[in-house]
Structures are given as C-alpha cells and as structure tokens.
C-alpha positions in Angstrom: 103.6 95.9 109.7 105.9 96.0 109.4 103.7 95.0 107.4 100.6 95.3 108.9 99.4 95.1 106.8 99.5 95.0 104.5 100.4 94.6 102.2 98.8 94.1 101.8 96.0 96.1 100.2 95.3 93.1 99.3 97.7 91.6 100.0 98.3 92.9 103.5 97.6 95.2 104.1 100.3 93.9 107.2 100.9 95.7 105.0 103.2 98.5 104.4 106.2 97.5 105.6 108.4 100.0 107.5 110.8 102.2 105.1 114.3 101.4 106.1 117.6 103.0 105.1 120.1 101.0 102.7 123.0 102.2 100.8 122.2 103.8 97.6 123.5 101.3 94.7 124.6 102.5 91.0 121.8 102.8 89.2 121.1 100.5 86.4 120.6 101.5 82.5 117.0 102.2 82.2 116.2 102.9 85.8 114.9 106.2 87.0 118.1 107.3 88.9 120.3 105.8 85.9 120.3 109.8 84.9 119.9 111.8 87.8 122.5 110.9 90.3 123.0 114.3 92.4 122.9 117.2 92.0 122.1 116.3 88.1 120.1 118.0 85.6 115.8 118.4 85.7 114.1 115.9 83.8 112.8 116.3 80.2 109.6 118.4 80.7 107.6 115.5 79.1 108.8 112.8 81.5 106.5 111.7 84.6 108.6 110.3 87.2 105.9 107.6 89.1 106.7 106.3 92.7 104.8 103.4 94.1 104.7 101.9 97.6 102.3 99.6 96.8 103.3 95.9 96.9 101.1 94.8 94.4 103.1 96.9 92.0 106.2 95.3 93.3 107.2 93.5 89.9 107.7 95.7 87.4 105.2 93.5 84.5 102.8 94.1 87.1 103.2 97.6 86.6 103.2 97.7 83.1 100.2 95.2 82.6 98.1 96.9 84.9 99.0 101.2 84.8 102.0 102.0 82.4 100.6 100.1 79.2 97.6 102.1 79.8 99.0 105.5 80.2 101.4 105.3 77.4 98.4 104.7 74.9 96.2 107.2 76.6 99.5 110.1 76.9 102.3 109.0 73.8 103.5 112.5 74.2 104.7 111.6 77.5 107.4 109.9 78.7 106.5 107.6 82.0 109.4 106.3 84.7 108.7 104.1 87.1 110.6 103.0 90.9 108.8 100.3 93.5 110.3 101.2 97.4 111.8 97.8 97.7 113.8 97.4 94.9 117.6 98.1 96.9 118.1 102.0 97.2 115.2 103.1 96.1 113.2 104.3 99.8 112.3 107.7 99.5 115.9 108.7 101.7 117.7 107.4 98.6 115.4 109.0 95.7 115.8 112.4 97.7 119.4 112.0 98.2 119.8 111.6 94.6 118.1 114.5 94.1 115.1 112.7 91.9 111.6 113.6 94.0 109.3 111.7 92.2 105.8 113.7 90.4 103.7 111.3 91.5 103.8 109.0 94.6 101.5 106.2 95.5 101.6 105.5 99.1 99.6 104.4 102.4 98.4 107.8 103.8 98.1 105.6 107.2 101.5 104.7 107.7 103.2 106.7 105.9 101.9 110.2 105.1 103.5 112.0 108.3 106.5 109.5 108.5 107.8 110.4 105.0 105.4 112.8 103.0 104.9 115.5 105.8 108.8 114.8 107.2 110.3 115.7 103.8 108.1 118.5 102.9 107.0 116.9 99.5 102.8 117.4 100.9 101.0 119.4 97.6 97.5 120.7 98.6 95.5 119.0 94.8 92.6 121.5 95.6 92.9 123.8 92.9 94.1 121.2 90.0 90.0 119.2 91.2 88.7 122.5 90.3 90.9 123.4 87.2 90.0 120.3 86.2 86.4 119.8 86.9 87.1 116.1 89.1 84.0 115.1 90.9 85.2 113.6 93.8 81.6 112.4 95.2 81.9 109.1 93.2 84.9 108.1 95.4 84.3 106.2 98.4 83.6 108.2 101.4 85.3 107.2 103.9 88.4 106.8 101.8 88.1 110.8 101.1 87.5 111.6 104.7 90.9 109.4 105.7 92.9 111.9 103.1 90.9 114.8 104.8 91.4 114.0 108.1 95.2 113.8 107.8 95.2 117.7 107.2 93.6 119.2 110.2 93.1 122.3 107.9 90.9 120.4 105.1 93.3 120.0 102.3 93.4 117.5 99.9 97.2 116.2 99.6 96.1 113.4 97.7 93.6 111.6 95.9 92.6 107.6 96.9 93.7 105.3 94.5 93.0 101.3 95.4 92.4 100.1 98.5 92.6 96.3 100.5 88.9 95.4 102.3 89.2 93.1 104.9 86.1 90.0 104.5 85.4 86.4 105.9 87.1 83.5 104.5 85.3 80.0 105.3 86.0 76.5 104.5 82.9 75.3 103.5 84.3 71.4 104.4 84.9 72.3 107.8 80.9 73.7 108.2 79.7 70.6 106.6 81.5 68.4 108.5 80.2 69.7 111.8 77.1 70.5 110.6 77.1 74.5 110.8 75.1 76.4 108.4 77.6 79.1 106.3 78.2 82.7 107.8 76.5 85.1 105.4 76.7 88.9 104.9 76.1 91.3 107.9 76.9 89.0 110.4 77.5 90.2 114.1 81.1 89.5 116.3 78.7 87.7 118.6 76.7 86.0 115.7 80.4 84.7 114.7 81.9 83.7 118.3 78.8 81.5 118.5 79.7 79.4 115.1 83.3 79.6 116.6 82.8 77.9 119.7 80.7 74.8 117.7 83.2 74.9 115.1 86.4 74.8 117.2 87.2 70.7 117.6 89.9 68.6 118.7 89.6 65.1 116.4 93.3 62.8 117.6 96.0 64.5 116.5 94.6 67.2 114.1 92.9 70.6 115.7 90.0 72.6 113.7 90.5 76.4 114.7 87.2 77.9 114.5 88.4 81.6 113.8 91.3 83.3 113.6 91.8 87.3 113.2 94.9 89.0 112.8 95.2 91.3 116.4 97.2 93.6 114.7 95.5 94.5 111.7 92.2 94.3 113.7 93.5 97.1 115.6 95.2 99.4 113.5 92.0 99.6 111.4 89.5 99.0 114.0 85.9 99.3 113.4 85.2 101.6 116.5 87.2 104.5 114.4 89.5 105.0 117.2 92.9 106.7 117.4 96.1 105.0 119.2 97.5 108.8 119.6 95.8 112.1 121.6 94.1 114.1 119.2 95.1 116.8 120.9 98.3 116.1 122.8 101.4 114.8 122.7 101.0 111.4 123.6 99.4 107.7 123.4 95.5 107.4 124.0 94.6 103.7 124.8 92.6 103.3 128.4 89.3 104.5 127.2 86.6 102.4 127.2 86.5 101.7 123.4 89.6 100.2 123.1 89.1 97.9 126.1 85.8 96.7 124.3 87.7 96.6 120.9 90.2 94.1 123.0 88.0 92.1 124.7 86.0 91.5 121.7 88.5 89.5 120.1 90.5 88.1 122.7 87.4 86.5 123.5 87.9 84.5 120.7 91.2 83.3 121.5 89.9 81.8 124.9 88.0 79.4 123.1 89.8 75.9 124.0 92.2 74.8 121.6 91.5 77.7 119.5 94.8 80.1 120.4 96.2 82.2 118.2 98.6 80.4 115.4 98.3 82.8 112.1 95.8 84.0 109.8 97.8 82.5 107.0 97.1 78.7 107.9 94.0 78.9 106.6 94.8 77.3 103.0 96.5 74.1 105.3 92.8 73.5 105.5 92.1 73.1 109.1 90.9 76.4 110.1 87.1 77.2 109.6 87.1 81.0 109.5 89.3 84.0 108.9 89.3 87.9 108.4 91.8 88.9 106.0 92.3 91.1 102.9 90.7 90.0 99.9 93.9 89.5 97.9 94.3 86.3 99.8 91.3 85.1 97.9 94.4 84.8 95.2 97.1 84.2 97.0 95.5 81.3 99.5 94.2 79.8 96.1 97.3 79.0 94.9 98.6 77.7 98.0 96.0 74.4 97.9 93.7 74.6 94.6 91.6 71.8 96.3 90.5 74.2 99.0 86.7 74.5 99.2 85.9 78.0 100.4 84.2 81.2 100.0 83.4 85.0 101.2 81.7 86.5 103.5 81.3 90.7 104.9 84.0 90.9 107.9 81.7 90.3 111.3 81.0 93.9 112.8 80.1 95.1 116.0 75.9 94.9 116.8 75.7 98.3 118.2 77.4 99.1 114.2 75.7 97.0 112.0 77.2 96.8 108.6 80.4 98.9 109.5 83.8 97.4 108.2 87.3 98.1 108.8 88.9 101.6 107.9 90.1 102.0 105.1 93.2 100.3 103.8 94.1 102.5 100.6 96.8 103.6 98.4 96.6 107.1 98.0 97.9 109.2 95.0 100.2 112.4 95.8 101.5 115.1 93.5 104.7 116.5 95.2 105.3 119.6 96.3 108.7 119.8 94.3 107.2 118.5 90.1 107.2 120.5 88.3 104.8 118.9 85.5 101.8 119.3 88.1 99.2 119.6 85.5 100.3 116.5 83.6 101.0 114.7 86.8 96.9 115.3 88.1 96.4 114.9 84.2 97.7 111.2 84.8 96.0 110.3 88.5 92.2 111.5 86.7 93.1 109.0 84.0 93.4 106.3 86.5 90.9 107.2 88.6 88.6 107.1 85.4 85.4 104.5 85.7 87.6 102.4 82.5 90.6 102.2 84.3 89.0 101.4 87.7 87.3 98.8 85.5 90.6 97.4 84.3 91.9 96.7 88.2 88.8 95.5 89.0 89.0 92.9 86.7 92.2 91.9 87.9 91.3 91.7 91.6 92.2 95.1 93.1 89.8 97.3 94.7 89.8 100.7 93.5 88.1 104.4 94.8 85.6 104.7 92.4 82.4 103.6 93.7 80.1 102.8 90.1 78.0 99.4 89.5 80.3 99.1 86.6 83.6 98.8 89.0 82.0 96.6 91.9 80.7 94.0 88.5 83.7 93.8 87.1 85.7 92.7 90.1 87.6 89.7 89.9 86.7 88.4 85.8 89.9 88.3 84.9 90.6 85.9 87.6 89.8 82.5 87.6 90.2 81.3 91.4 87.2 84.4 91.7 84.7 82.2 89.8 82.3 81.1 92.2 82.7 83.2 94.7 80.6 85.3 96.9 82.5 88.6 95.5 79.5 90.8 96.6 81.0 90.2 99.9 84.0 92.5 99.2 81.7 95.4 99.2 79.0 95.1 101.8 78.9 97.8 104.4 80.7 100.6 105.1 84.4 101.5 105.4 84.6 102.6 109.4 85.6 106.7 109.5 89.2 107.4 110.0 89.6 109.4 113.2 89.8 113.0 113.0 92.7 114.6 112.0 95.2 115.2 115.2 95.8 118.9 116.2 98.3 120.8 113.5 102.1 120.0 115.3 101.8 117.1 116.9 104.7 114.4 117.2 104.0 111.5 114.9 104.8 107.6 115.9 103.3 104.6 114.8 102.1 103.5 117.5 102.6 99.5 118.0 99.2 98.2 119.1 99.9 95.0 118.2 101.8 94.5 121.0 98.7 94.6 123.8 98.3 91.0 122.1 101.1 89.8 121.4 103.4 89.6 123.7 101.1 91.0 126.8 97.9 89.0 126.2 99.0 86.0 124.5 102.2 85.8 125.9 102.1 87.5 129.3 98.3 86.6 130.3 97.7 90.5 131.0 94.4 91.3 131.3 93.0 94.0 128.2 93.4 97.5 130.9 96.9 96.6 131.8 97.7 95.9 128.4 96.4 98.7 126.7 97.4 100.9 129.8 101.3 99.2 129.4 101.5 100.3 125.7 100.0 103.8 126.2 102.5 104.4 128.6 105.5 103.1 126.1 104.1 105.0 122.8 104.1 108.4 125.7 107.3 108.0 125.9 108.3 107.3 122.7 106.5 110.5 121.6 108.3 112.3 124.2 111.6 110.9 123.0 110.7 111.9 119.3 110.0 115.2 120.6 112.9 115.6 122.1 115.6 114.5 119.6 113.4 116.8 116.8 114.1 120.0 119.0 
C-alpha cells in the first residue's frame, strides 16, 4: 500500500494507496465541484454524482470507454458526473468539505471502508433497494459478498462488489526450458512450487535467475489462511497465533533459497525471474514492458491442507451514500453494471468483475491482444479465501502494517517469524491504543 496493493485490482492491488490530505484547488469548468463549492446549491435531481477509487479508472477515457458511454445510452434522462481520488483535491476530505458527497462511490471495502466510509458517516444499508428491486445476489461471487458482510457485524449490506484483482502465477516459459523444468500448472501446492524454485533458482557469471518471487505484503494482507491482523474482539493487534507464524514461514522459506532474496515482483518482465504471484492486470502491464517476453498463467500456489483456495478477495465495491438523495436511480445505475452485458464488456477488456456466469469468465481478455495465448482459465481456478469475520461493533480501526514482519524485521533485521510477528503486534497495540485515545 500504500498501495498494497493494489492497485492494483489488477493492477495492484498494492493497491489502494493511502488517502492523503491536499489543499482543495479551484475547480475546473466541467468538473464535478466546478458548481458546488460550499455550502452551494443540491444538484439537479437527474444528475448522478459517481466517485471512484479505483486506479484503473484513473484516466478519465478509461472511464468513459469502459462505464460512462454505457450508462448514458442505457439512462439519457440522466445526467452522469464523474471524480477519480487522485486527481489534486479530490480525496473524500475535499469532496466533503465542498459539500458534494458523491451518490455513488466505488472503493476498496478492505482498506478503506472504516477509514473513510464508516469515519464520515456516508455507510447506506442497500438491503431494501435488493428487494425493491428484485437483485439476485447468488450469481455474485461468494466470497466477495461475505467480505461486504463481514464488514457489518450486524449483516447489512453497505455495498454491492463490483470488480475485483485475482492474484495468479506468472512463468517464463524460457527460463523452464532452459533448465529443463516441466511448467507449473493449475492447483499447484506452496510445496509443489518451492520444489521447482529451488531447481530453477541459478547463478550463470554475472546474471542471477530468481526462481520465485512473491510480494510479502500483499501475501499477507490477503492471506490464504483467512486471518485477521486485528482482535476480533478487542482493541488491539492479533499476530502470535500459530497461523500467521505458518503463513510467515511459508514464504520466507522461499527467500532462503541461495541467491534467491527478495528484489521485486516487478522484475519479472527484465526476464530473469522464473516465477511470480501477482495480480492479473500485470498480464498487461508486464506485456508492454518487453513484448518478446515468453510467458504464461498459472492458479496462485495454495496451501496443501487448502487445496484450491486463493487469495481474499481484492474488490472494488459499489456504495450508495447515506447523504443522495437519488438512491433509487443511484442502485438503478450499480444493477446496470453489475448486469451479465456489462460484466461482459470489462471482461473483455481485462477486468475481473462480481458476476460469476460462463458468459463473463469466456469473455475475459478478447479485447486484448497480449491475452491471446494465454492460459486465462487460470484467473479463475479455486476459490477466493473467506474474509475474516466481521470485528465486534466499536472497535478502533488501523491498518495494520504487516508488511513490515518482512521487510525491515526479516529481510532486513534477520528476526526470526515469532519475534517478528510478536514485534508488530505489539506496535499496531499501541497504535490502536493511541487512536483510541485521541478519538475520545
């Protein structure tokens, strides 16, 4: 994170980068605040006010190609605006400042559903707009519906899931023929994997093949095992159970391979590394990096004990807040684009959406010509790991930084995986307390 993600959802999901305060700017003609500078008048009652904190969305053509050409066919007697979080004054302080809450808000649940949603009261429980509206949720992905649950310890649904960034296993098929290693497949195990890493990790002169590389971070934050950094019931860090030390020592393993330390995920297009887990916008991305790279996809490794089990989920989710007043057309809107012929449409163009239909998982990618070829099945094998349960209702929110047990106190410090885990439990406790504290 800050980006953990992110982005990317595909992109990284480092993804979502932390929100951070800047000085509001005059707006520019056209832009959603251009008219609504405090305390200023409502918006016209046909205007839908759309907030995204979603990189892929970043560019405004990307927008338009892929959602607002769409909805302005499908709704001409409405009026769409549209504001990305890191265009300059535009972080949800600023928009609330200027007294323009958006109707719609497309955000990381994750990272970002207590730390701005649930701080600034904009949380709308969508419950009774499914029914009014006849939505059948059970075509969505599963596990993305429990991570929305599971944020509301009393079962509400703030929000719908939208897209979402699935981790998978990149391999440079040149690398596997050059030593001789047959090609991971789907449904591989960790160990099945740290095997193929140990034969394919090689020193030749001057240049080093990296057999795997995984990003400790991410690997964490949306770890397999479905466990929590925080006390579900208390106020404070939960990192010394035995999980998490398995979850560490699974992968640091892999980093003790000779001459296979950790570098970055994203030297994988230099061509010298063999394997990586990343999100599958990189498919993209590392494409156009070095076109003469020769690699494909596999299904991220899992743990044998959880055969088939894949990162949480890494969604965008869809809120309706608690101040529009143009709810109906706002859920009118998210139903559209949560329709099988709109999931179709970012399918095609690479993005991973919550609708779970043949028809979506075919169409991924055939827009996209670096997707030709590949293994693109891979994307959906498995299951999405549960989110953990939601915490108990008034509980102090940080984002815990989990990353750090690797880097600096494994990789940098040579801390073995208890003291490092015990060392940022004991910093996130505090930080909680300190929260606490200033909040009272």
């Amino acid at each position: 994170m800050a980006t953990r993600l992110f982005r990317t959802s595909i992109y990284t999901l480092s993804a979502l980068a932390v929100l951070t305060g800047c000085t509001m700017p005059a707006a520019a003609p056209g832009d959603p605040l251009a008219d609504k500078q405090s305390p200023g008048p409502s918006s016209p009652d046909n205007e839908i006010f759309i907030y995204t904190v979603y990189p892929v969305f970043g560019k405004e053509d990307v927008w338009e190609k892929q959602v607002g050409q769409f909805l302005k066919k499908k709704f001409p007697e409405l009026t769409f605006k549209h504001a990305q979080w890191d265009n300059p004054g535009r972080q949800y302080q600023d928009l609330i400042a200027a007294g323009t809450v958006p109707d719609i808000i497309f955000d990381n649940p994750g990272m970002n559903y207590q730390r701005y949603i649930l701080k600034n009261d904009l949380q709308y429980d969508m419950s009774d707009l499914i029914k009014k509206y006849n939505f059948d949720t059970s075509q969505l992905n599963p596990a993305f519906m429990a991570q929305i649950q599971r944020l509301s310890p009393e079962g509400k649904m703030y929000g719908l899931p939208f897209m979402s960034g699935e981790f998978v296993l990149f391999y440079n098929k040149d690398i596997f023929d050059k030593f001789g290693v047959d090609y991971p497949k789907d449904g591989m195990t960790y160990d099945e994997i740290y095997e193929m890493a140990k034969k394919l990790t090689r020193v030749e002169g001057e240049r080093t093949y990296k057999g795997y590389q995984q990003h400790p971070g991410l690997y964490m934050t949306y770890n397999q095992l479905s466990l929590s950094p925080l006390s579900l019931t208390e106020d404070k860090a939960e990192l010394s159970s035995p999980g998490w030390k398995k979850l560490v020592d699974n992968l640091r393993r892999f980093y003790e391979i000779p001459a296979n330390q950790f570098t970055s995920v994203d030297d994988f297009p230099k061509g010298n590394m063999a394997m990586t887990v990343h999100v599958s916008g990189k498919i993209v991305q590392w494409y156009e990096q070095n076109k003469n790279l020769n690699f494909d996809i596999a299904s991220m490794p899992s743990f044998a004990d959880a055969p088939g089990v894949k990162a949480q989920p890494n969604i965008n989710v869809a809120y309706i807040t608690k101040q529009s007043t143009k709810k109906d057309q706002a859920f009118q809107v998210i139903q559209y684009l949560l329709s099988e012929e709109m999931q179709i449409n970012y399918a095609k163009d690479g993005n991973i959406g919550a609708l779970q239909t043949p028809k979506v998982q075919e169409a991924f990618g055939k827009n996209l010509p670096q997707m030709q070829g590949k293994h693109a099945q891979a994307i959906f094998y498995g299951k999405n790991a549960m989110p953990p349960a939601a915490r108990a209702p008034g509980l102090t929110y940080i984002d815990v930084p989990v990353h750090n047990v690797f880097q600096p106190l494994i990789f940098s410090e040579s801390k073995d995986s208890v003291t490092a885990l015990r060392m940022v439990e004991e910093a996130a406790t505090k930080a909680i307390q300190t929260e606490k504290a200033a909040s009272q």
